[in-house]
N, CA, C and O of each residue as an XYZ file, in Angstrom:
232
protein
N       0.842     -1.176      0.000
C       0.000      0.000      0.000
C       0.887      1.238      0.000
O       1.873      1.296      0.735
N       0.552      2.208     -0.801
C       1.363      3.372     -0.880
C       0.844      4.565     -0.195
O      -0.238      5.103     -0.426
N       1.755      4.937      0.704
C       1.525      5.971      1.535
C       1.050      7.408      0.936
O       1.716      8.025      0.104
N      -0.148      7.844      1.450
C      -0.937      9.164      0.915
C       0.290     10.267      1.522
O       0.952     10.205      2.558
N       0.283     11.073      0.644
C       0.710     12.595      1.402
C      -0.430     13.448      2.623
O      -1.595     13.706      2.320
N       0.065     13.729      3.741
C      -0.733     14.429      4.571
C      -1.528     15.394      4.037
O      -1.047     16.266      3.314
N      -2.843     15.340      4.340
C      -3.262     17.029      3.485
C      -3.262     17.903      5.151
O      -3.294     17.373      6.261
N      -3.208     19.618      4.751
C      -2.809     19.985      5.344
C      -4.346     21.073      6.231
O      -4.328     21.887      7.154
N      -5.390     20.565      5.425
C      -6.749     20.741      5.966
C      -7.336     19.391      6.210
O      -7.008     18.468      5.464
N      -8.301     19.165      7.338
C      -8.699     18.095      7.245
C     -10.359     18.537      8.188
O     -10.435     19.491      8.963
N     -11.306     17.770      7.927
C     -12.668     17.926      7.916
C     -13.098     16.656      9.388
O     -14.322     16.710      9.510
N     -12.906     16.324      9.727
C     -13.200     14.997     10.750
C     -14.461     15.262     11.037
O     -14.798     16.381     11.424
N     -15.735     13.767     10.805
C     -16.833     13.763     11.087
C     -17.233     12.728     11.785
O     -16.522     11.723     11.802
N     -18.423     12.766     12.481
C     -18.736     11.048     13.151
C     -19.656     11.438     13.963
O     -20.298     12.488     13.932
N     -19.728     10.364     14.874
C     -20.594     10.266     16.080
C     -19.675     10.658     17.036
O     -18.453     10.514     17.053
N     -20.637     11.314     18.050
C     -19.798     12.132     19.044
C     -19.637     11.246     20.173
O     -20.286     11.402     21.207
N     -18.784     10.308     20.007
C     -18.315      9.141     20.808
C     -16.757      8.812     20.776
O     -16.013      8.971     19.808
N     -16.370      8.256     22.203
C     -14.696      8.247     22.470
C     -13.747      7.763     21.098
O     -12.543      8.003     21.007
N     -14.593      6.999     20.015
C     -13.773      6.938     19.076
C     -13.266      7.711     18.316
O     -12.160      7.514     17.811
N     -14.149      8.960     18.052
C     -14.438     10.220     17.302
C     -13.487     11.593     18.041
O     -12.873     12.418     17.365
N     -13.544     11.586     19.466
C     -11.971     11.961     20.048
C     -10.890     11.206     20.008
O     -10.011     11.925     20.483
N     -10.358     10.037     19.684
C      -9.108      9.202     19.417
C      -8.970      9.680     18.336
O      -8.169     10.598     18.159
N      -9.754      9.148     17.300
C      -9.478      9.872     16.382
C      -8.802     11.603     16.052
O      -7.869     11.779     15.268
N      -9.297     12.430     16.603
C      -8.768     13.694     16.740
C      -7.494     13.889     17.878
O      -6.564     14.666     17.663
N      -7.574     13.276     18.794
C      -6.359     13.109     19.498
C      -5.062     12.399     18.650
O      -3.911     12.749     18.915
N      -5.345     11.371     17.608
C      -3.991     10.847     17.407
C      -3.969     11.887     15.953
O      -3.115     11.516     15.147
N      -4.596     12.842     15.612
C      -4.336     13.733     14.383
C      -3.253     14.697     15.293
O      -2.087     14.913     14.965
N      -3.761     15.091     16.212
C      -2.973     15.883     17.453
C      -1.487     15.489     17.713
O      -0.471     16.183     17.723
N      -1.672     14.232     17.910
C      -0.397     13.708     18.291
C       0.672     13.311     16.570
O       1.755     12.739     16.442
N      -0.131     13.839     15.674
C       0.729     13.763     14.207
C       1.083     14.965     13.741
O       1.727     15.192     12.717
N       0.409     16.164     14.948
C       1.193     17.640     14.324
C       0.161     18.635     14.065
O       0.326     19.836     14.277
N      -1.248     17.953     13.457
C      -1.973     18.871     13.159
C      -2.847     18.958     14.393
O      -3.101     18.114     15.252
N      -3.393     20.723     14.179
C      -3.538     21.745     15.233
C      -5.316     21.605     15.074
O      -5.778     21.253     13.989
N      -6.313     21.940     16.352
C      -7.764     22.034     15.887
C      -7.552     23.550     15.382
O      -6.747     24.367     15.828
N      -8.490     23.717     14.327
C      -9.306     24.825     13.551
C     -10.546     25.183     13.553
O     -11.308     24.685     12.724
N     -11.067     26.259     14.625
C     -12.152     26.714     14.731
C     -12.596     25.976     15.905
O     -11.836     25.209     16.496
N     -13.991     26.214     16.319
C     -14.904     25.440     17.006
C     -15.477     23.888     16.378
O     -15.747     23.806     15.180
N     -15.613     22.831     17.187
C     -16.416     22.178     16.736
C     -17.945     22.237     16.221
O     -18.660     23.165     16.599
N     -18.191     21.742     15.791
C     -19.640     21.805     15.386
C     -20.565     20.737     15.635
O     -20.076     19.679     15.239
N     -21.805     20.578     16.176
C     -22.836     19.443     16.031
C     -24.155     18.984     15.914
O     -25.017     19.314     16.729
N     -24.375     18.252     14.967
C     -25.779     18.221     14.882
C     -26.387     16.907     15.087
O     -25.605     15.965     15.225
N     -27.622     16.681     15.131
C     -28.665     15.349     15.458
C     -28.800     15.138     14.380
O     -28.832     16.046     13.550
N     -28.914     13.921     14.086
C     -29.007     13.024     12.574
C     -30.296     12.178     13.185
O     -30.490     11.126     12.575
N     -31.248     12.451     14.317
C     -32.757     11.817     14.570
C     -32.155     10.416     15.435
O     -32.967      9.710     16.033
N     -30.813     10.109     15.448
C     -30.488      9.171     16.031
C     -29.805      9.275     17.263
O     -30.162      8.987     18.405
N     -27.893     10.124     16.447
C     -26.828     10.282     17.621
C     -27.105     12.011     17.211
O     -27.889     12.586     16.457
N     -25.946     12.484     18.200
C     -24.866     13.305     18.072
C     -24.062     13.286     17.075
O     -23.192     12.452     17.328
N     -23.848     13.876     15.835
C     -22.566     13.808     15.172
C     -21.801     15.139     15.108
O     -22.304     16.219     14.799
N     -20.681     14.946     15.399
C     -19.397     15.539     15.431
C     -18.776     15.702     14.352
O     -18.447     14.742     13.655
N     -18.394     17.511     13.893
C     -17.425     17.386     13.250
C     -16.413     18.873     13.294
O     -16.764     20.051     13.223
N     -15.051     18.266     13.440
C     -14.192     19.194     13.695
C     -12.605     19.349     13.021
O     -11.677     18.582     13.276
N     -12.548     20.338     12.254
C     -11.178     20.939     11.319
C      -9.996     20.319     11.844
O     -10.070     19.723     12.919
N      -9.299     20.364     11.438
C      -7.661     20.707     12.006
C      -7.055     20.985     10.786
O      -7.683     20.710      9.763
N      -5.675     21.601     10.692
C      -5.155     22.132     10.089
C      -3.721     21.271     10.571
O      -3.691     20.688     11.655
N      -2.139     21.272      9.296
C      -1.303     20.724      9.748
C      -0.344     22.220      9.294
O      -0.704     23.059      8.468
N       0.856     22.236     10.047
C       0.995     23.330      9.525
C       1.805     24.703     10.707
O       1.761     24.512     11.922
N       2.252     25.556     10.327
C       2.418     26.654     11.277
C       1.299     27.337     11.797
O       0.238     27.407     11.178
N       1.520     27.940     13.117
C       0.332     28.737     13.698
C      -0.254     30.127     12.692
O      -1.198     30.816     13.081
């Protein structure tokens, strides 16, 4: 499998559940920074989550 290049915006969406922070925690722990506020809405079911990060200088 050939390794993607990092993009240096990234969009992260999901259910607003501990997987959905791992997820954003190990983007954290690869360099890229959060961007903006999170955001969330009801899909009639869960919570879904979704929140920016950026990789990159401040």
């Amino acid at each position: 499998m050939t390794e993607q290049p990092r993009l240096r915006y990234r969009l992260i969406t999901g259910p607003d559940d501990a997987t959905f922070c791992e997820r954003i925690s190990a983007l954290l722990d690869e360099g890229y920074r959060l961007h903006g506020s999170p955001a969330v809405t009801f899909d009639g079911n869960s919570v879904i989550a979704a929140q920016a990060v950026v990789l990159g200088e401040h």
